[in-house]
C-alpha positions in Angstrom: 83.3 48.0 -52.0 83.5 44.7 -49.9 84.4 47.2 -46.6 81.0 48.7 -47.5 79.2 45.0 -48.0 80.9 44.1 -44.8 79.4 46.8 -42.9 76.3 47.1 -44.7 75.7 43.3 -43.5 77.1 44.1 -39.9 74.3 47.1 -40.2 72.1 44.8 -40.6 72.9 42.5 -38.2 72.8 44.3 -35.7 69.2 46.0 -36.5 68.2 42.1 -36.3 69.6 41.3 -33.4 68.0 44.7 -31.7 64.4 43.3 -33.3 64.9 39.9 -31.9 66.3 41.7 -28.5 62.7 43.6 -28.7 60.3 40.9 -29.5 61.4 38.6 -26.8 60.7 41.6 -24.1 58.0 40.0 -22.0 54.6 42.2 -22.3 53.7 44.2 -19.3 50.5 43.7 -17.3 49.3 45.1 -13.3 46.9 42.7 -12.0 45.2 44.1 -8.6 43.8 41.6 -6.0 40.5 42.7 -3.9 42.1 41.1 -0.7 44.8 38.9 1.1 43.0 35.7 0.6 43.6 31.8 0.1 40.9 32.4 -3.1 43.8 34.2 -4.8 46.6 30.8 -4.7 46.4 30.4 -8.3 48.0 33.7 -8.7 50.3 33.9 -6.3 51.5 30.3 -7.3 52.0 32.0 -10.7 53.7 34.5 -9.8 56.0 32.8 -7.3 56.6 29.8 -9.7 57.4 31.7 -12.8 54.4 31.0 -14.6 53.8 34.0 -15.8 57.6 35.0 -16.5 57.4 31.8 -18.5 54.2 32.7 -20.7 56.5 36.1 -21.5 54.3 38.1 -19.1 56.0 41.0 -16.8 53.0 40.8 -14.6 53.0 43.6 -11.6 50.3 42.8 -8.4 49.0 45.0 -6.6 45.9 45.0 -3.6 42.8 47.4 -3.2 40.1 46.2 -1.1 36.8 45.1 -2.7 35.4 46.5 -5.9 38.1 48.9 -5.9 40.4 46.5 -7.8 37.4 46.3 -10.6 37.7 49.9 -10.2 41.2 50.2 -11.0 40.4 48.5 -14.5 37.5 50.8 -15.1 40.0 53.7 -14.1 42.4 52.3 -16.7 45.0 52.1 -13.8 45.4 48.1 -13.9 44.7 45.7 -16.9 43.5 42.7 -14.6 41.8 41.7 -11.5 40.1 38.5 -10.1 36.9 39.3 -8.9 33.6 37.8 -8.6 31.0 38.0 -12.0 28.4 39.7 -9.3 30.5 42.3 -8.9 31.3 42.9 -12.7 27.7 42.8 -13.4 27.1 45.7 -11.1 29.4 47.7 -12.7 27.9 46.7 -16.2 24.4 48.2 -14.3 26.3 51.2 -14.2 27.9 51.5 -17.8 31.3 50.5 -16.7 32.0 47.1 -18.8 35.0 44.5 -18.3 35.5 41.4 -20.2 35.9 38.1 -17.9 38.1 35.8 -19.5 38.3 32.4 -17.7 36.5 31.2 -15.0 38.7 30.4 -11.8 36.2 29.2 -9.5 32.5 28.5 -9.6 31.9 27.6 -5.9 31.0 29.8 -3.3 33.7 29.3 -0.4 32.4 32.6 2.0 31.8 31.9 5.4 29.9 33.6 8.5 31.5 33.2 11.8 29.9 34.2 14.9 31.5 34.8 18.2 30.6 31.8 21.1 28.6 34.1 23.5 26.5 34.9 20.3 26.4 31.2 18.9 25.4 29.6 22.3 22.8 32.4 22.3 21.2 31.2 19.1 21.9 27.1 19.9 17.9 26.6 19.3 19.4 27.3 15.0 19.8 23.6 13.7 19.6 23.9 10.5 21.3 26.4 7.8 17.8 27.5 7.3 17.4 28.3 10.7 20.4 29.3 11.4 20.0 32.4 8.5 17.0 33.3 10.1 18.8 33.9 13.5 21.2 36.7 11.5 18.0 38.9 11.9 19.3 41.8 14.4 22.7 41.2 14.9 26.0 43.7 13.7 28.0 41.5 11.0 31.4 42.7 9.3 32.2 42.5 5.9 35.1 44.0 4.1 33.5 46.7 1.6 30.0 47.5 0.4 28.8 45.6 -2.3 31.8 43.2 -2.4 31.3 39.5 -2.3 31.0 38.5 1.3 28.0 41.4 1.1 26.9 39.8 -1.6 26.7 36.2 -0.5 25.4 37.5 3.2 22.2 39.1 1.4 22.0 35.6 -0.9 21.9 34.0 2.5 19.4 36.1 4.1 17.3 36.2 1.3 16.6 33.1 1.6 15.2 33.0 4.7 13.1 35.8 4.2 14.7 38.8 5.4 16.6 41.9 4.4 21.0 42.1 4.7 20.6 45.9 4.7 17.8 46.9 6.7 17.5 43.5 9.4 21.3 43.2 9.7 23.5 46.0 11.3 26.6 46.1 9.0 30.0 47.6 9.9 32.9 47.2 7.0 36.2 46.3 8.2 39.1 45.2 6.3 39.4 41.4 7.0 42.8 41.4 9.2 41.0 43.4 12.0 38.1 41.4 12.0 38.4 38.6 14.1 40.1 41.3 16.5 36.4 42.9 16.5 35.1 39.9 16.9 37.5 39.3 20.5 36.5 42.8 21.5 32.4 42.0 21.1 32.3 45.0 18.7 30.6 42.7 16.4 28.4 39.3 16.5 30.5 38.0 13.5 31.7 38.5 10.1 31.1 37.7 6.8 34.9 36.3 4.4 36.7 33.0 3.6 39.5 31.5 5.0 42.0 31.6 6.4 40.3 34.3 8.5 37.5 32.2 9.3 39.3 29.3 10.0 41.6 31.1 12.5 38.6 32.6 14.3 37.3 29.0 14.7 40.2 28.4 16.2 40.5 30.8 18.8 36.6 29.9 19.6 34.2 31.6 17.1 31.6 29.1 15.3 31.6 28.6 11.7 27.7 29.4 11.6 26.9 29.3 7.8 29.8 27.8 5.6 29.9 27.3 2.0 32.6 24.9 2.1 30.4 23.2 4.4 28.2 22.7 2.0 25.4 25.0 3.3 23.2 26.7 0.7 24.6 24.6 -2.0 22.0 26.0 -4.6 24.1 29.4 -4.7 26.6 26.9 -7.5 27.2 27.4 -9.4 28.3 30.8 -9.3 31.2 33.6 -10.9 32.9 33.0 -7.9 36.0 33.7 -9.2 37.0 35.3 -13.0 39.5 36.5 -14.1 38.4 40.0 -15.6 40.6 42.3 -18.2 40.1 46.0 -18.9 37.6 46.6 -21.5 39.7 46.8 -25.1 42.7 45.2 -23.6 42.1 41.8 -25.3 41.4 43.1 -28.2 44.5 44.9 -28.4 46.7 42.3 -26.7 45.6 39.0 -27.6 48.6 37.3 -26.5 49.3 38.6 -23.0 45.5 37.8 -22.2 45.9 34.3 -24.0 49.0 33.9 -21.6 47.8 34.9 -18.7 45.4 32.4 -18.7 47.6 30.1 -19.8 49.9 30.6 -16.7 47.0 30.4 -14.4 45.8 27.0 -15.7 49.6 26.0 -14.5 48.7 26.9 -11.5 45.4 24.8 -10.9 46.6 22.2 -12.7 50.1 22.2 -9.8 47.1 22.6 -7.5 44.8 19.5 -8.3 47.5 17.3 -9.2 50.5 18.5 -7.2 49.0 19.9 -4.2 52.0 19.8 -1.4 54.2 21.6 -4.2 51.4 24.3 -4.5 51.0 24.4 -0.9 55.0 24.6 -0.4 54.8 27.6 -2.4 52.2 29.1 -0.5 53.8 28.3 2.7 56.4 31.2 1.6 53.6 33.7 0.5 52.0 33.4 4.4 55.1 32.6 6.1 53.5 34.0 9.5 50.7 32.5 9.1 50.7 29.2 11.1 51.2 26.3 9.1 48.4 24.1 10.1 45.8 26.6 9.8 47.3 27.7 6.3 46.8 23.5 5.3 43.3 23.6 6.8 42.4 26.4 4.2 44.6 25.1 1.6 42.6 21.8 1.5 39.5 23.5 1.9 40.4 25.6 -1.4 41.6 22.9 -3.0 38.4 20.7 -3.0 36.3 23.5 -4.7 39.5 24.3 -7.2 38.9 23.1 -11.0 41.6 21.5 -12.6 42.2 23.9 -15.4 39.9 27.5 -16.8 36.3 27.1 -17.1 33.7 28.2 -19.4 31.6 30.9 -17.9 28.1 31.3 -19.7 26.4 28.8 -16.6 27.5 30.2 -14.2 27.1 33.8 -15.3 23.9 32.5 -15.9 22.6 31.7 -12.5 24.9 34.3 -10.7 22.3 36.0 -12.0 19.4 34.1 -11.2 20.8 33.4 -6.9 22.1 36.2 -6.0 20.6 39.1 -7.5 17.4 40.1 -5.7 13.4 40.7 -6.8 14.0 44.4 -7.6 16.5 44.0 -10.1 15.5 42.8 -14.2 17.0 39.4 -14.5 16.0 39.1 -18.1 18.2 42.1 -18.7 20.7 41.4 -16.5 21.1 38.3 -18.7 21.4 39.6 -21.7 23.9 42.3 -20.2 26.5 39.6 -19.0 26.2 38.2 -22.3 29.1 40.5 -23.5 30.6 40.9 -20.3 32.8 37.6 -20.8 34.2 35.8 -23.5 35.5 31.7 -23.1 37.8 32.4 -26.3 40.7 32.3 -23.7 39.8 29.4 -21.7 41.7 26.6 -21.6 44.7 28.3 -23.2 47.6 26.3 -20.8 46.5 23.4 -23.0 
């Protein structure tokens, strides 16, 4: 009888040990990036940290250029992306809803860069104004179609009166080979961020229009930068969504209040790129970083309002982004 106790009780010790065993298995995520890009630091910070091992998230990264990493969630092929709102909102046009779940970002950092030759061609542009105007005619890059340096480059030439798509001659080319176009005068100049910007200023290009800068400062705030889950996921995984944002407020907090540690960590993710040009963009990021998650409504809000064009139903397009994000999640590394 007590042999039977003794292993009735080791039974069942061991079927709790195997519970505990299973309930501290870290959930599983993918989480694809739309480019290489400084924008991204608070993930790759998270990643490289620990932050997400720490919140008890397995989370696997991935790349796909553009909107093909909103894509990927709308394929069910990823759970996560960060991505701008405009681009979400296009795919809401279309039927293809994501939830955004904390704001990352809410100032516009894209950049155009225009070769010398092409720069000292257009010297008599002074102003941003005028210097939008002078885009009329020339062959710009940007990475993908309907991505966000197309976005902001038709935000930009909207506002001085022209068309992105039928005044400007647009080639798409992912953004490591486009400063090499640039050098070979296949293009006038492309549209991204930095560090690609800043390292064809470098080598001689002209930032023409930068939002760093500060040009076209009315385009803020915008949905810059959200992180975006699959549709359903949150609702079936409260947790992991509640921790992921959770270990990316780690990481803007480390990058606000500890920056050379969030830079050191960088420095191992771009190890070839050179150091001085990764500080320049770091510092540049940096400045338009928040401290922590942010509420999205405002921004969704005139996202709308900037950088969607005349043809298209803002009222509706309102309404739609309505349920397209939720701020339940923000602020979770509290």
């Amino acid at each position: 009888m007590l042999n039977k106790y003794l292993r009735d009780a080791a039974i069942g010790l061991a079927m709790a040990a195997a519970a505990l065993a299973a309930t501290a298995q870290p959930a599983k995520a993918k989480l694809v990036l739309p480019a290489v890009s400084i924008l991204f630091a608070p993930v790759y910070i998270a990643e490289d940290a620990g932050y997400f091992k720490d919140a008890g998230v397995d989370v696997e990264i991935s790349q796909l250029a553009g909107p093909a990493a909103l894509n990927a969630l709308i394929g069910g092929s990823s759970d996560f992306t960060t991505i701008a709102g405009l681009i979400q909102l296009r795919a809401a046009q279309r039927g293809q809803k994501t939830l955004a779940i904390a704001g990352l970002q809410e100032n516009a950092t894209t950049e155009i860069v225009l070769s010398a030759a092409t720069a000292e061609r257009l010297a008599f542009a002074k102003t941003p104004m005028d210097r939008a105007r002078a885009l009329k005619g020339l062959t710009l890059a940007v990475d993908a179609a309907n991505g966000l340096p197309h976005a902001y480059l038709r935000f930009v030439a909207r506002q001085a009166g022209i068309d992105a798509d039928r005044d400007i001659r647009l080639v798409f080319i992912a953004p490591p080979g486009m400063d090499a176009a640039l050098q070979k005068k296949e293009v006038d100049g492309f549209v991204f961020s930095s560090p690609f910007t800043l390292e064809a200023a470098r080598r001689g290009a002209h930032l023409w229009i930068s939002g760093p800068r500060g040009d076209f400062p009315e385009v803020n705030p915008t949905t810059y930068n959200v992180l975006v889950a699959r549709d359903g996921f949150c609702r079936n995984a409260t947790a992991t969504c509640r921790h992921m944002v959770g270990a990316l407020d780690r990481s803007l907090a480390l990058i606000t209040a500890e920056p050379q540690k969030a830079l050191a960590l960088l420095s191992k993710r771009f190890e070839k790129m050179d150091p001085e040009l990764l500080k320049q963009a770091f510092e540049s990021f940096q400045r338009n970083t928040p401290a922590r998650s942010m509420p999205m409504g405002k921004a969704f809000e005139h996202t709308v309002d900037v950088m969607f064009g005349p043809q298209d139903d803002k009222a509706a397009l309102k309404a739609l982004a309505k349920s397209l994000y939720t701020d339940d999640f923000v602020g979770s590394g509290k």
